[in-house]
C-alpha positions, 0 to 999 in steps of 0.5 A: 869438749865439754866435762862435767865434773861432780864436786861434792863438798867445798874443799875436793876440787878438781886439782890436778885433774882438771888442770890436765883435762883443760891442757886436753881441751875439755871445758870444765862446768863444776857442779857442786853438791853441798856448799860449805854453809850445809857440810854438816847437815849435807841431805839436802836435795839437788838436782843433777843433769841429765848424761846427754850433751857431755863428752866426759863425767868427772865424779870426785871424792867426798866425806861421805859414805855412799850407802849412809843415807842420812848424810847423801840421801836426798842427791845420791839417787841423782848422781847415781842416775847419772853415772848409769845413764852415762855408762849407757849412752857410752859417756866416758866416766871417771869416778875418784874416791867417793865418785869410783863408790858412786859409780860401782854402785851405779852399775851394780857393784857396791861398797863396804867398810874397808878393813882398815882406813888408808889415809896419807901416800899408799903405794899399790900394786898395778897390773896396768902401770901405763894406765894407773903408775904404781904410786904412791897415792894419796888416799883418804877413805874408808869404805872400798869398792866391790867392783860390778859385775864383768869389771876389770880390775886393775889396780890392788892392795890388801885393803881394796881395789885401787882401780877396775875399768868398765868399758869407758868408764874408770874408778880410782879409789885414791886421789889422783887430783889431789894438791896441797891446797886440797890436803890442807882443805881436809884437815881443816875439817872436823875429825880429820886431825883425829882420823890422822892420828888413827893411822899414826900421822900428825898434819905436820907429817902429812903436809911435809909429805905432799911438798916432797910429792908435788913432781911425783904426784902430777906426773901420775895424775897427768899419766893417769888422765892421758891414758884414761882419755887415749885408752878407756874413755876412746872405747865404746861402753858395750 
């Protein structure tokens, strides 16, 4: 079985997820959207595959916002065509973060600044917990999703939907791919030790915290790609 999954910039890599799709016998090609020499300036252009010949489409996070374009504007439009064609052709789709933005945008749903942005582990209320297990999360974002038209949502909190499912296709606003190694990668970035403050965190905090949540998180994320691949991704898009 072959997934493509979407990494947008150098540190956001698959994680925890991939690891599971591997152990579940996906072949995993990466394609990367913005390589670490262009993080600053990433509206560069960028070719995306067309949906047929995959068994599965992985979309991970980002820096970015969907609708800046200035930042995304010259490969947002691929991607997005992606996700529609996929959803179409009955594809399953998994969209984490920016990749759940990309998605709800794709199918006609779209994506706004939150009250507030969540950054560190956020416990949310699940009407599904086999599906998506309480928490908590590892989030990191600042935009939420209004998901599209007929979707389901199954996951909440005050600032946003934390998870809606359409037909085959799952968006997740927080990280379930999420490793140490990944944290440390966005807090190397520029801004993020501010970003931490805004939320009253230190990035000693936050790392002494993913230590503590290593078990935690990969049991939640080994549960969440399981369902997903048993449950969502087995149902036909229509």
């Amino acid at each position: 079985m072959r997934a493509l999954v979407i990494q947008h910039d150098h540190v956001t890599a698959p994680g925890m997820v991939g690891e599971r799709l591997v152990q579940r016998g996906y072949e995993l090609t990466v394609l990367t959207v913005v390589p670490e020499e262009l993080h600053r300036t990433p509206d560069l252009h960028r070719d995306f595959p067309g949906a047929e010949g995959w068994d599965l489409v992985v979309s991970l996070g980002a820096p970015w916002s969907v609708y800046d374009r200035a930042a995304v504007g010259g490969w947002i439009d691929g991607e997005l065509a992606l996700l529609r064609e996929a959803h179409r052709l009955d594809i399953p789709v998994l969209g984490i973060c920016f990749g759940a933005q990309a998605l709800t945008t794709a199918l006609g749903g779209s994506v706004e600044r939150a009250p507030r942005p969540e950054i560190g582990w956020v416990e949310i209320d699940s009407d599904d917990p086999a599906l998506v297990p309480a928490g908590p999360w590892m989030q990191w974002h600042f935009d939420r999703c209004l998901p599209p038209p007929g979707a389901e949502v199954v996951a909440r909190n005050d600032v946003c939907a934390q998870a809606f499912r359409t037909g085959n296709a799952l968006g997740v606003q927080f990280h379930p791919e999420v490793t140490l190694d990944i944290v440390q990668g966005w807090l190397g970035l520029d801004g993020a030790v501010e970003q931490c403050a805004e939320v009253g965190l230190t990035p000693e905090e936050l790392t002494a915290r993913c230590r503590a949540m290593e078990r935690v998180a990969r049991d939640n994320a080994y549960r969440l790609v399981d369902t997903f691949l048993d449950r969502v991704a087995a149902r036909p898009a229509g």
